[in-house]
N, CA, C and O atoms as CSV, one atom per row, in Angstrom:
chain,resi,resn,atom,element,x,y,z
A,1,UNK,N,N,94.349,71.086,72.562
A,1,UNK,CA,C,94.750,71.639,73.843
A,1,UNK,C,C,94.559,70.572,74.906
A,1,UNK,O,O,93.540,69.884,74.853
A,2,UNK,N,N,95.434,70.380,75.846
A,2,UNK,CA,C,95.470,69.460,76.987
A,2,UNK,C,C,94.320,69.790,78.208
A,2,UNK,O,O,93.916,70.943,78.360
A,3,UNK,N,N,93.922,68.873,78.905
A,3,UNK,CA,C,93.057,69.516,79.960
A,3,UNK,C,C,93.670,70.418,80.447
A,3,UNK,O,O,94.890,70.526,80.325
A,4,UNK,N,N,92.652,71.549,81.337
A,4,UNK,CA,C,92.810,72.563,82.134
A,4,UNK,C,C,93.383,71.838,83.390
A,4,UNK,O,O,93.216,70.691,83.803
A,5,UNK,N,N,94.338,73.207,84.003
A,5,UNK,CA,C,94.882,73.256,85.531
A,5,UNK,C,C,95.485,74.298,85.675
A,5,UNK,O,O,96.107,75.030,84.904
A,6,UNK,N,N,95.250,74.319,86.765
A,6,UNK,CA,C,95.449,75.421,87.330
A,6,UNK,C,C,96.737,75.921,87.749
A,6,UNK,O,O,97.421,75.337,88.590
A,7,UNK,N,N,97.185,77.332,86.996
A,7,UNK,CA,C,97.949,77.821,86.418
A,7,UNK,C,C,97.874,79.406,86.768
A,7,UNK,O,O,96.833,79.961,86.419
A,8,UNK,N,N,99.112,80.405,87.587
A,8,UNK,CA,C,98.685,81.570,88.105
A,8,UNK,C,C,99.299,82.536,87.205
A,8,UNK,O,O,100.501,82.421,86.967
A,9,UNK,N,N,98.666,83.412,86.712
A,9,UNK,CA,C,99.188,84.384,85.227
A,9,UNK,C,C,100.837,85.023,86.048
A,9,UNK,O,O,101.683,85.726,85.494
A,10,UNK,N,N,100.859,84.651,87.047
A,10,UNK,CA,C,102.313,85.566,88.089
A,10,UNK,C,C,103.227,84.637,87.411
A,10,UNK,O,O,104.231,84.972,86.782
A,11,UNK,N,N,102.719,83.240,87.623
A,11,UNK,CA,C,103.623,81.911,87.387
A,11,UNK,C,C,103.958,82.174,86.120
A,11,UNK,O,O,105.081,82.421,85.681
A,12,UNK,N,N,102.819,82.105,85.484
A,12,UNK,CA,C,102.901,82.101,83.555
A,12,UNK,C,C,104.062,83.327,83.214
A,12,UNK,O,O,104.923,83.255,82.338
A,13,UNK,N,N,103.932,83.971,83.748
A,13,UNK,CA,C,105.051,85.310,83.318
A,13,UNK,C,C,106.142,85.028,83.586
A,13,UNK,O,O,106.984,85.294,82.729
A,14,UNK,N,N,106.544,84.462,84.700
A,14,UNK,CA,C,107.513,83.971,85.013
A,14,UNK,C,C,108.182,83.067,84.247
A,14,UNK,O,O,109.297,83.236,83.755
A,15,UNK,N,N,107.325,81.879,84.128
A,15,UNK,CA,C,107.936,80.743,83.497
A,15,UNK,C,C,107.354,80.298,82.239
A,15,UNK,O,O,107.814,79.241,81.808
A,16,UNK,N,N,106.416,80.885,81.533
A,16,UNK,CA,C,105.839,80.827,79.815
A,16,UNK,C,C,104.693,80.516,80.165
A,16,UNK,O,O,104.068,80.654,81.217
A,17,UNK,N,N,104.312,79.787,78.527
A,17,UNK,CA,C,102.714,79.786,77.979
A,17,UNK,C,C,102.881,77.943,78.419
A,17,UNK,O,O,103.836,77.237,78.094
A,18,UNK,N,N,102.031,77.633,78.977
A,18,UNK,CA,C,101.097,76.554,79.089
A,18,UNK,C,C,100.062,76.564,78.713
A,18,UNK,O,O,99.401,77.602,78.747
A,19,UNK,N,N,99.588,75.445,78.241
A,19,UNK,CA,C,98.454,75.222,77.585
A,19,UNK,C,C,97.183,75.058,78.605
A,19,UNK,O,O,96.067,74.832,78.138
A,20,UNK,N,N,97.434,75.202,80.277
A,20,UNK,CA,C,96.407,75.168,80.838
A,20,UNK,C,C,96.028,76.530,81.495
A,20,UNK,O,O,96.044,76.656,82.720
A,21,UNK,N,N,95.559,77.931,80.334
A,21,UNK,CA,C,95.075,78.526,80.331
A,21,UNK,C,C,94.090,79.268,80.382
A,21,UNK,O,O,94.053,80.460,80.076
A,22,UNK,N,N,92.638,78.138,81.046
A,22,UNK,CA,C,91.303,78.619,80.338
A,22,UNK,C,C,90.636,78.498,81.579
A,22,UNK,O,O,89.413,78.494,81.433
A,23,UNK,N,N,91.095,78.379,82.982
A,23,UNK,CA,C,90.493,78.382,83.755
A,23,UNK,C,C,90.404,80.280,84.758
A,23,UNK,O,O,91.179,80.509,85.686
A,24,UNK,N,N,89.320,81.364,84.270
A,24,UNK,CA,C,89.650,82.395,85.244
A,24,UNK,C,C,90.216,82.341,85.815
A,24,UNK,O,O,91.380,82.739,85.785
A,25,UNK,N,N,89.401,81.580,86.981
A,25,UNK,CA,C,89.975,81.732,88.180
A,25,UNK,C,C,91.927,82.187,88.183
A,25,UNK,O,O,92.483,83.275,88.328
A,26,UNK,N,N,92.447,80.891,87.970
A,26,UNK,CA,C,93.189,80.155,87.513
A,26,UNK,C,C,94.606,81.344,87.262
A,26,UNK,O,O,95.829,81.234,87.347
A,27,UNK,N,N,93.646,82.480,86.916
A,27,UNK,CA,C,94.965,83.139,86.467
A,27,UNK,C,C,94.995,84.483,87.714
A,27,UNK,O,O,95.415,85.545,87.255
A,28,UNK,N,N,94.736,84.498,88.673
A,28,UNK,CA,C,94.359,85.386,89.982
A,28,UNK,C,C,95.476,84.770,90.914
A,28,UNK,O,O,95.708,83.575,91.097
A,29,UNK,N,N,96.119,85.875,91.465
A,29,UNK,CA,C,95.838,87.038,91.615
A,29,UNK,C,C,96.679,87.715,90.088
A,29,UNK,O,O,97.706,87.200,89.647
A,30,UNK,N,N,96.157,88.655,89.593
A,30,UNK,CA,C,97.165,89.782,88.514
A,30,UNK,C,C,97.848,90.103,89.107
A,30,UNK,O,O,97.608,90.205,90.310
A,31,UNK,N,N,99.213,90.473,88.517
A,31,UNK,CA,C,100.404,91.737,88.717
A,31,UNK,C,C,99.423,92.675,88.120
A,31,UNK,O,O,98.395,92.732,87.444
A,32,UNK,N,N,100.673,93.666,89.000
A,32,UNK,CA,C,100.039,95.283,88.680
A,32,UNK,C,C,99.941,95.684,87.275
A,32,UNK,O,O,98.884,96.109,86.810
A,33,UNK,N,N,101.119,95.548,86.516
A,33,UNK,CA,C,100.870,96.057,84.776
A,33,UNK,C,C,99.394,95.070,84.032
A,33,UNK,O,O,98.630,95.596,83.223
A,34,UNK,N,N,99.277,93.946,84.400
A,34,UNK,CA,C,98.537,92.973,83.653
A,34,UNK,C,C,97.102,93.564,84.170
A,34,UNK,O,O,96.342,93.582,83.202
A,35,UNK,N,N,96.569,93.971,85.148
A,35,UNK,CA,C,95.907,94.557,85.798
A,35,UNK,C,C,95.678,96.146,84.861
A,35,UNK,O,O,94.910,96.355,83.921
A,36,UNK,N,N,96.376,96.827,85.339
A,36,UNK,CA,C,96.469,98.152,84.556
A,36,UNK,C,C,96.018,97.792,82.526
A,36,UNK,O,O,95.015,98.151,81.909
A,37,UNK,N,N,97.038,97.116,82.104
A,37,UNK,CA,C,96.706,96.808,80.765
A,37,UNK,C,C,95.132,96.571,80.473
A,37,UNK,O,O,94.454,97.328,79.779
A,38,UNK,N,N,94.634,95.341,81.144
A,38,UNK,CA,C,93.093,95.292,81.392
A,38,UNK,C,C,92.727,96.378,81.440
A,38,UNK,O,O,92.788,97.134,80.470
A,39,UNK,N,N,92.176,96.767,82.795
A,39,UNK,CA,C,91.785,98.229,83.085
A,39,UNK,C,C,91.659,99.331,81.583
A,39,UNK,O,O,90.637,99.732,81.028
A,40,UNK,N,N,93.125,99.596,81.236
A,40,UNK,CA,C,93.055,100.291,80.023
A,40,UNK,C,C,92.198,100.094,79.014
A,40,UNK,O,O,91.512,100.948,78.453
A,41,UNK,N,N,92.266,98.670,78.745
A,41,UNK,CA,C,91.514,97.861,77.496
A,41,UNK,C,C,90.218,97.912,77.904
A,41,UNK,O,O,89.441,98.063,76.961
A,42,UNK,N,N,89.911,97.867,78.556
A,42,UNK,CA,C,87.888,97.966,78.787
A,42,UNK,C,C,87.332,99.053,78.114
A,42,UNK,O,O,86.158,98.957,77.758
A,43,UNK,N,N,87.996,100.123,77.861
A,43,UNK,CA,C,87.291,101.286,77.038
A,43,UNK,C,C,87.480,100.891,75.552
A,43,UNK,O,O,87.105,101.653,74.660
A,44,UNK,N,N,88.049,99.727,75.295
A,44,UNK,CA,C,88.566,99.957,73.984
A,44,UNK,C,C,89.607,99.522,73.147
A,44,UNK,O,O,90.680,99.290,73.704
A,45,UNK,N,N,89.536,99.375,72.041
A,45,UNK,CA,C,91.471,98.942,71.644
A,45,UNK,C,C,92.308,100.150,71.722
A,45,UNK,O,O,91.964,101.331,71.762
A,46,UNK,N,N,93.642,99.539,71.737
A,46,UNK,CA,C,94.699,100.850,71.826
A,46,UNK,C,C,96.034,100.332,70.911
A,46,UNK,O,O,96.237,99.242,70.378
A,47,UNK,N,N,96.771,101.434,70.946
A,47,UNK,CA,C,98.130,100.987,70.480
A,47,UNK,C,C,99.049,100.444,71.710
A,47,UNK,O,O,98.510,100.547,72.812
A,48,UNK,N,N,100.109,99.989,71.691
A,48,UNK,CA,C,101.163,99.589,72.442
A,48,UNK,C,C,101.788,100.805,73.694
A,48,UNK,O,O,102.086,100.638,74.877
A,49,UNK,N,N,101.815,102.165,72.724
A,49,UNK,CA,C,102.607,103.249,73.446
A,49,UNK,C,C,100.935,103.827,74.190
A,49,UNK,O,O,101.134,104.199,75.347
A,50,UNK,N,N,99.643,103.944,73.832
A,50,UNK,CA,C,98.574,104.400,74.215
A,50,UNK,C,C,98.144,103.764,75.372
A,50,UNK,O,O,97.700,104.235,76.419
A,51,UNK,N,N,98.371,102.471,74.975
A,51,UNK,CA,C,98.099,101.286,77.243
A,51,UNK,C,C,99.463,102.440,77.609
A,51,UNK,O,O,99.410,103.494,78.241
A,52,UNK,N,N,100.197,102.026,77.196
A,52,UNK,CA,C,101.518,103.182,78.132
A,52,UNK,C,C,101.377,104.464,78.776
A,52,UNK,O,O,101.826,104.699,79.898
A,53,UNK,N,N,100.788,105.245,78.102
A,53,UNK,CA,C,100.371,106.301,78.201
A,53,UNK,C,C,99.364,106.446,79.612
A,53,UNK,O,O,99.621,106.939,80.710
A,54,UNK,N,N,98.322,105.907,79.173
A,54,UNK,CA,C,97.170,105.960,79.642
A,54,UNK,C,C,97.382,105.497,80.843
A,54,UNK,O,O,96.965,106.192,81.769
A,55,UNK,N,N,98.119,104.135,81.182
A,55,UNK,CA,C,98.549,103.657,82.655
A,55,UNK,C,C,99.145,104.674,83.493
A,55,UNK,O,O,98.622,104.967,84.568
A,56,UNK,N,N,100.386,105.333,83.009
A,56,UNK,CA,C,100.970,106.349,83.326
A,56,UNK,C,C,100.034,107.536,84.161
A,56,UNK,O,O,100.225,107.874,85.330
A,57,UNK,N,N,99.081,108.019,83.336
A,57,UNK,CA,C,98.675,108.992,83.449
A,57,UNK,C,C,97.648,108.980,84.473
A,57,UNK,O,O,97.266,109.920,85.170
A,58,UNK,N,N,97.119,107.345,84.455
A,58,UNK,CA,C,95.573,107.221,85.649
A,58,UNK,C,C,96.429,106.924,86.658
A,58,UNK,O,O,96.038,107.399,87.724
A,59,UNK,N,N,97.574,106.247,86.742
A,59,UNK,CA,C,98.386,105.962,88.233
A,59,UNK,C,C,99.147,107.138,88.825
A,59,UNK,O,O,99.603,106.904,89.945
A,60,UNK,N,N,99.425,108.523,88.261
A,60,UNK,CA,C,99.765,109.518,88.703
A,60,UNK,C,C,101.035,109.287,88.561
A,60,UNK,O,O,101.665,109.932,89.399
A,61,UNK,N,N,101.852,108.524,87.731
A,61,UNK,CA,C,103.054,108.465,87.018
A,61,UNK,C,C,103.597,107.223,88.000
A,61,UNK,O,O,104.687,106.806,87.607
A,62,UNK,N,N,103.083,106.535,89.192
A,62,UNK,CA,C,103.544,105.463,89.791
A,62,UNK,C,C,103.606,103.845,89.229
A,62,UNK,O,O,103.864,102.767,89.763
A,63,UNK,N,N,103.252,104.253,87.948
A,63,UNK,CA,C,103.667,102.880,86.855
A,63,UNK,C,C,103.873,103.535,85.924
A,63,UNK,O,O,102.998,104.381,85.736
A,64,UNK,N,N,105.069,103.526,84.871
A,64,UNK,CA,C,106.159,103.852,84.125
A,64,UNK,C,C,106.436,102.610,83.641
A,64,UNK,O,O,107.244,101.933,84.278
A,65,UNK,N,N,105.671,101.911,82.105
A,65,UNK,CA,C,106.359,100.706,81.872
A,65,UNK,C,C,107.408,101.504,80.048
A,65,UNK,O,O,107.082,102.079,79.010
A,66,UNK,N,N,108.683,101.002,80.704
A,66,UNK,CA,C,109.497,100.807,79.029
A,66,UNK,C,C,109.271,100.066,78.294
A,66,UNK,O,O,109.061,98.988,78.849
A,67,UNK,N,N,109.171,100.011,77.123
A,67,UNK,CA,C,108.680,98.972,76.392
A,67,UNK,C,C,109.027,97.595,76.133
A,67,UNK,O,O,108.394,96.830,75.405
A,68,UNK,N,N,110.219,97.297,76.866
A,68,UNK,CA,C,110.306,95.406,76.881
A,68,UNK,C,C,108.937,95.196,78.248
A,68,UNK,O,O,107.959,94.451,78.198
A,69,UNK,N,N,109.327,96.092,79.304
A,69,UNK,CA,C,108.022,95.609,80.336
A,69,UNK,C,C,106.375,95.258,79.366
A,69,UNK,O,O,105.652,94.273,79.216
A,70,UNK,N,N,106.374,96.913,78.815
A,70,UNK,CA,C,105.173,96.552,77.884
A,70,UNK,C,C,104.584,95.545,76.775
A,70,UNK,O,O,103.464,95.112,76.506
A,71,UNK,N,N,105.773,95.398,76.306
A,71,UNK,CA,C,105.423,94.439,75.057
A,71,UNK,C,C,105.567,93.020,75.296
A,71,UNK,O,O,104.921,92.226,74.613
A,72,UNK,N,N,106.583,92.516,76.465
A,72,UNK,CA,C,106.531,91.685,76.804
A,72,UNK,C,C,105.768,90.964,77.206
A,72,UNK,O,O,105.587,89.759,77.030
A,73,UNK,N,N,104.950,92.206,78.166
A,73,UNK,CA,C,103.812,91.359,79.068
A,73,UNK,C,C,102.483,91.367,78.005
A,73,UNK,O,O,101.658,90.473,78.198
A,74,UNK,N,N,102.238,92.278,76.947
A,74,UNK,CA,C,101.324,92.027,75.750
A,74,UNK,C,C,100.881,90.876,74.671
A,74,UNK,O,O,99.944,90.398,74.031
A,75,UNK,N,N,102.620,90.785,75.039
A,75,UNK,CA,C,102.725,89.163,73.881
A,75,UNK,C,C,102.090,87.622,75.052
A,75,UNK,O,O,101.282,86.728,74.798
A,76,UNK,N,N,102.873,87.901,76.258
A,76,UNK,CA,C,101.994,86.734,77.073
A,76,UNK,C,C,100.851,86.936,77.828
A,76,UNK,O,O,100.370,86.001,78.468
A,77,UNK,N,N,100.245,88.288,77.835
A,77,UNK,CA,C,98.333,88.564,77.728
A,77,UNK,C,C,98.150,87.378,76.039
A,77,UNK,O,O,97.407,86.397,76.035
A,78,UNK,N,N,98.977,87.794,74.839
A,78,UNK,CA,C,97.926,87.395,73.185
A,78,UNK,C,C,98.257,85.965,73.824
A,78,UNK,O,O,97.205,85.325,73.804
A,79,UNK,N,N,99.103,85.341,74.281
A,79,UNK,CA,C,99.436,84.041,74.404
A,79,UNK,C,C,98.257,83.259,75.388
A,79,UNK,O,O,97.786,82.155,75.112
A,80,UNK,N,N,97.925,83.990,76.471
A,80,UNK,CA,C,97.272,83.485,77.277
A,80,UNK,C,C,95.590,83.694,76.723
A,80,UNK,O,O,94.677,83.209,77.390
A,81,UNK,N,N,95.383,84.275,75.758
A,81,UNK,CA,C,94.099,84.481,75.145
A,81,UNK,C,C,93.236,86.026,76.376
A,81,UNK,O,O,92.016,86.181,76.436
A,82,UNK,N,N,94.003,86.693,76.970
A,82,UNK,CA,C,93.546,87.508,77.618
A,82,UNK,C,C,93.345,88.946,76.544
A,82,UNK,O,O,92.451,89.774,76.719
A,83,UNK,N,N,94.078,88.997,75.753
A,83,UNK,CA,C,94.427,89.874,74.694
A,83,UNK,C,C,94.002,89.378,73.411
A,83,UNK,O,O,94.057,88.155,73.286
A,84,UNK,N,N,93.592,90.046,72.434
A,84,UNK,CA,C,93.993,89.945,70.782
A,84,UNK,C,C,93.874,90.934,70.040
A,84,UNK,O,O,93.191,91.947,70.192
A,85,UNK,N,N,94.769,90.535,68.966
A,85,UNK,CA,C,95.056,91.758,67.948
A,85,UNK,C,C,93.700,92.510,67.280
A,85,UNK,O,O,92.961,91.990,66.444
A,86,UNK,N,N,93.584,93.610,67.746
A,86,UNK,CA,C,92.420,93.841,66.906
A,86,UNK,C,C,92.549,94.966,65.700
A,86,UNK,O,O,93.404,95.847,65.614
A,87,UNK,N,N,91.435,94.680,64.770
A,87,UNK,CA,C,92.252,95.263,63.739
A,87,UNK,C,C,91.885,96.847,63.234
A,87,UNK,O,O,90.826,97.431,63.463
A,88,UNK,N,N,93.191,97.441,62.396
A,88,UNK,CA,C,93.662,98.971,62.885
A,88,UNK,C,C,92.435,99.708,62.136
A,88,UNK,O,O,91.874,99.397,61.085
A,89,UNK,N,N,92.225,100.683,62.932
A,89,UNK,CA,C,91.563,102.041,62.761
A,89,UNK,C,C,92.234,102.383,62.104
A,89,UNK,O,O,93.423,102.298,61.799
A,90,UNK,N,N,90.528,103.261,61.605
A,90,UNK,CA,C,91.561,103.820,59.886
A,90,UNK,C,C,92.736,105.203,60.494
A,90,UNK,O,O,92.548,106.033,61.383
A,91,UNK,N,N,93.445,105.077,59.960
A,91,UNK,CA,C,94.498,106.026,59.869
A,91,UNK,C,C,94.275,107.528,59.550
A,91,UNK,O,O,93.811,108.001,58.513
A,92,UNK,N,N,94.766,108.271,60.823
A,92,UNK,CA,C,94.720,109.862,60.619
A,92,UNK,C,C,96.087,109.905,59.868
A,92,UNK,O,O,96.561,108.797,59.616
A,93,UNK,N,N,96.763,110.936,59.489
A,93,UNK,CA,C,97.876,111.490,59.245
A,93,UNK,C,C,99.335,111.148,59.888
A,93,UNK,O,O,100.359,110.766,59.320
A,94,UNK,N,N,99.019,111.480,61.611
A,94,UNK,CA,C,99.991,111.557,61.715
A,94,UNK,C,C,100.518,109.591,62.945
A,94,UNK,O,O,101.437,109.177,63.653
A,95,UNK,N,N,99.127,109.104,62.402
A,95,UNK,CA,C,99.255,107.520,62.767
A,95,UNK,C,C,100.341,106.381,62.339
A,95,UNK,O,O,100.166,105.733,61.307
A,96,UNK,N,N,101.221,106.216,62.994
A,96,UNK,CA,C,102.334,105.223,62.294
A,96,UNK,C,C,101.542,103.927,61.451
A,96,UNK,O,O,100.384,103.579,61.678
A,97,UNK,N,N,102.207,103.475,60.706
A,97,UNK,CA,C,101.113,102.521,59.750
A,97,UNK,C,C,101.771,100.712,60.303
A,97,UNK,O,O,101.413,99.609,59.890
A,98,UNK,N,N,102.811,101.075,61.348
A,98,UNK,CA,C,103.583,99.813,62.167
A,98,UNK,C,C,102.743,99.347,63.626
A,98,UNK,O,O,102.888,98.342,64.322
A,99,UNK,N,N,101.730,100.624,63.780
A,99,UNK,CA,C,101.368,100.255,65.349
A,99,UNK,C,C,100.168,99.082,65.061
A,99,UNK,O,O,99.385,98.878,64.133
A,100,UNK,N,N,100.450,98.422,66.365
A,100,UNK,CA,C,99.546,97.200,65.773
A,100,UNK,C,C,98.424,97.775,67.487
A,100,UNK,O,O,98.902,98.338,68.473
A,101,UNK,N,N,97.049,97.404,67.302
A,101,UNK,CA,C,95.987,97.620,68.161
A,101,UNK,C,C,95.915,96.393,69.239
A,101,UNK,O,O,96.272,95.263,68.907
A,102,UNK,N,N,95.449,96.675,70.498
A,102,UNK,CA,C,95.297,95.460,70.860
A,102,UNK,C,C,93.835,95.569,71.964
A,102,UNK,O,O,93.432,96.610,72.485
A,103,UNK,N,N,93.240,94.225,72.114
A,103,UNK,CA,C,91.679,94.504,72.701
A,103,UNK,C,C,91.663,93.060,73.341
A,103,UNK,O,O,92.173,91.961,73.122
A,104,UNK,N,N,90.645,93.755,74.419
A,104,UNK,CA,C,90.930,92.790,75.805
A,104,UNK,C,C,89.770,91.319,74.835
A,104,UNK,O,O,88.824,91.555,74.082
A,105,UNK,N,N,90.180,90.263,75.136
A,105,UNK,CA,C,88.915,89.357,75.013
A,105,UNK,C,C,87.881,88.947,76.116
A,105,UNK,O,O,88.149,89.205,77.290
A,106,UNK,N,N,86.624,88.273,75.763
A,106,UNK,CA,C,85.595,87.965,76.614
A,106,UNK,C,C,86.219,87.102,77.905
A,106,UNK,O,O,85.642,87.086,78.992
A,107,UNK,N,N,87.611,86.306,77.623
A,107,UNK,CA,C,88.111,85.442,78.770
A,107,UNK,C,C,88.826,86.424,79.654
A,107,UNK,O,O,88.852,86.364,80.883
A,108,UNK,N,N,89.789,87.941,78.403
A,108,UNK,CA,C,90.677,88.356,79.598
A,108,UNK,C,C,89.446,89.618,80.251
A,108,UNK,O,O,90.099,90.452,80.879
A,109,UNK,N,N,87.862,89.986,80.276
A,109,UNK,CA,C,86.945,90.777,80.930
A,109,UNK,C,C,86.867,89.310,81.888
A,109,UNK,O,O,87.173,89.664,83.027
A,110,UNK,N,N,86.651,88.174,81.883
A,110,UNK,CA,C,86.110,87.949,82.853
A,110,UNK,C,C,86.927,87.530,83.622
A,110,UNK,O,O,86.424,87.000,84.613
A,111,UNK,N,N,88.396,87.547,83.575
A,111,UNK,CA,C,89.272,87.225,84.652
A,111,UNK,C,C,89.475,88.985,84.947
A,111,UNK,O,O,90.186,89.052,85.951
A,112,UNK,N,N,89.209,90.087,84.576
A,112,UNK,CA,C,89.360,90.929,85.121
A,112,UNK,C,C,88.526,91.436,86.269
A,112,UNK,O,O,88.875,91.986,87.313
A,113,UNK,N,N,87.052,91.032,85.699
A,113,UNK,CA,C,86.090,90.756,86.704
A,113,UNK,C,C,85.789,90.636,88.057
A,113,UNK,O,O,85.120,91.230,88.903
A,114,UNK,N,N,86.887,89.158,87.928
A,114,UNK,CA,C,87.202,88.324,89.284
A,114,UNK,C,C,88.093,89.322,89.675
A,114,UNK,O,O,87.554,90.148,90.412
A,115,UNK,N,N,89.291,89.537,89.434
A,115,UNK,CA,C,89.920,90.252,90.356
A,115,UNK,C,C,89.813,91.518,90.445
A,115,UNK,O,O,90.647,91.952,91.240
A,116,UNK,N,N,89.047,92.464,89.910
A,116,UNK,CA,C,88.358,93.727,90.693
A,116,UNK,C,C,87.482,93.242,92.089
A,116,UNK,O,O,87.641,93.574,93.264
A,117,UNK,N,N,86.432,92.261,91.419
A,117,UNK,CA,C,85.972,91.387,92.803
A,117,UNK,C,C,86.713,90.711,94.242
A,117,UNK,O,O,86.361,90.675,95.421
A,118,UNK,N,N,87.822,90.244,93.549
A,118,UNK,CA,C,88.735,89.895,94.871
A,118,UNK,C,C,89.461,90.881,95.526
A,118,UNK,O,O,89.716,90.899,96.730
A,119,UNK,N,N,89.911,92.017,94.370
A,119,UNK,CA,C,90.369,93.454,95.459
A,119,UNK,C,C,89.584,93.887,96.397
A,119,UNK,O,O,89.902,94.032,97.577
A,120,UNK,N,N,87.828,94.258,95.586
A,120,UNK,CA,C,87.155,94.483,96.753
A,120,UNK,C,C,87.162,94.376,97.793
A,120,UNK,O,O,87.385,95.230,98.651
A,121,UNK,N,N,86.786,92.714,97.958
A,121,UNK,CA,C,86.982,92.323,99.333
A,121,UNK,C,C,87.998,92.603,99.916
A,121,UNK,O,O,87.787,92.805,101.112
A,122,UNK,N,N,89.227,92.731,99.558
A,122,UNK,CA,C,90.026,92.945,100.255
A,122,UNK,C,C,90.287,94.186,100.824
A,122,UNK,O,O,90.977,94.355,101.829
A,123,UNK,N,N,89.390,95.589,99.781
A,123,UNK,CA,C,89.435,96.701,100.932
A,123,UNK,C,C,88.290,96.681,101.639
A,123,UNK,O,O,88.163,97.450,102.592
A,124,UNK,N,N,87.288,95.805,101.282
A,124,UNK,CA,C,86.161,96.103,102.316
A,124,UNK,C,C,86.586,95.248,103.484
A,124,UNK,O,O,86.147,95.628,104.569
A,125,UNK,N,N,87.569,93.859,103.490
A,125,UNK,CA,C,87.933,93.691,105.407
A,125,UNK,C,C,89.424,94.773,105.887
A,125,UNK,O,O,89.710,95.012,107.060
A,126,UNK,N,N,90.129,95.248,104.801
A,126,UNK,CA,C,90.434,96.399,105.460
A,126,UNK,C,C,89.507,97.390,106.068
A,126,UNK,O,O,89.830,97.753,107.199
A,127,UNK,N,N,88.447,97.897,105.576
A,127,UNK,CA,C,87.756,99.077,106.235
A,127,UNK,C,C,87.351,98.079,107.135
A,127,UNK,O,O,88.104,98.205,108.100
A,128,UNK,N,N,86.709,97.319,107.306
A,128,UNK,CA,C,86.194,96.457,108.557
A,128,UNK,C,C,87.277,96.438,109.610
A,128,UNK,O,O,86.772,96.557,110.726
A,129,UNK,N,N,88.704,96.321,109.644
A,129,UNK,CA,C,89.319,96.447,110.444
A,129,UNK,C,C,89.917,97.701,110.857
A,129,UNK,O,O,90.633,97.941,111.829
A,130,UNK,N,N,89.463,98.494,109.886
A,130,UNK,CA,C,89.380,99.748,110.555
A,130,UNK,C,C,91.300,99.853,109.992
A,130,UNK,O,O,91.947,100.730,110.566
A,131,UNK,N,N,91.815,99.261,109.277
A,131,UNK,CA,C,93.132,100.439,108.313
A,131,UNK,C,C,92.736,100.568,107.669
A,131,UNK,O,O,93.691,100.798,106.926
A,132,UNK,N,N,91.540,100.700,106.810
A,132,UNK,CA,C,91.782,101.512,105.830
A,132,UNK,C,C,90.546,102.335,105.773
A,132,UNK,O,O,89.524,101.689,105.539
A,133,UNK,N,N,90.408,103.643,105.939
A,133,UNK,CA,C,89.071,104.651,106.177
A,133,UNK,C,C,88.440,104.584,105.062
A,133,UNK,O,O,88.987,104.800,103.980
A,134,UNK,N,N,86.855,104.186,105.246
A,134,UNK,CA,C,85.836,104.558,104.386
A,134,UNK,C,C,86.192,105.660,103.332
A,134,UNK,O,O,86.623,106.655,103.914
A,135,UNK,N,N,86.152,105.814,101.941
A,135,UNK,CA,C,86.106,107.536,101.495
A,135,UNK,C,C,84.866,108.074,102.019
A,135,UNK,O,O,84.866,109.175,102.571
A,136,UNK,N,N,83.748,107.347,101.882
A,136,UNK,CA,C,82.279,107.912,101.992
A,136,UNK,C,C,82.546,108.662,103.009
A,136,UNK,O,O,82.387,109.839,102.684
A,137,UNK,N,N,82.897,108.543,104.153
A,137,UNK,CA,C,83.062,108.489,105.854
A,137,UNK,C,C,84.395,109.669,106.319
A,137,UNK,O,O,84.788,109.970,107.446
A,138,UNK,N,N,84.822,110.116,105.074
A,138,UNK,CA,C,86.179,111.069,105.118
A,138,UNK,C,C,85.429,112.695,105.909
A,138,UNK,O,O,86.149,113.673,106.110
């Protein structure tokens, strides 16, 4: 692998896999699905249609990915080492034996990290400027 540089996961989606992937920071700010996908993955591995699901259902149906959005952006999470295949739970009945699992890695928790951390801040100088109301304070 070539030295690290700095490289923004917005860019990478856009324009492919570079090999200067290994810097957190580096991959901030997330899009919203890459974000959500994370999010999902912290409890756990899932199937392909189950991140789908589950995004769906915690955003109140205001992210709806079809599956080129989904799988697309899955294959350049495994590419970027934010993702990997993890391997399948045993099989109930009515489990397709094609779905493949997928689970966040230790690089893609700690770039998720950072940017839960950098949202923060960003609603805490909103509430500081007073658009955006405290919940505590409702």
């Amino acid at each position: 692998m070539g030295p690290l540089c700095p490289i923004h996961l917005a860019h990478y989606i856009r324009d492919g896999y570079s090999d200067c992937m290994r810097d957190p920071h580096a991959q901030l700010p997330l899009t919203p699905v890459v974000l959500h996908i994370l999010l999902t993955l912290a409890e756990g591995a899932r199937h392909g249609y189950a991140i789908a699901q589950e995004i769906e259902q915690t955003t109140a149906g205001q992210i709806h990915m079809g599956p080129g959005t989904l799988y697309g952006s899955i294959q350049r999470m495994l590419s970027s080492a934010l993702l990997e295949e993890a391997p399948t739970p045993r099989r109930t009945t009515d489990d397709d034996a094609r779905r493949r699992y997928y689970r966040m890695t230790a690089f893609g928790r700690s770039v998720l990290e950072l940017e839960l951390e950098r949202l923060s801040r960003i609603v805490r100088s909103a509430q500081a400027k007073r658009v955006l109301r405290d919940p505590g304070l409702a």
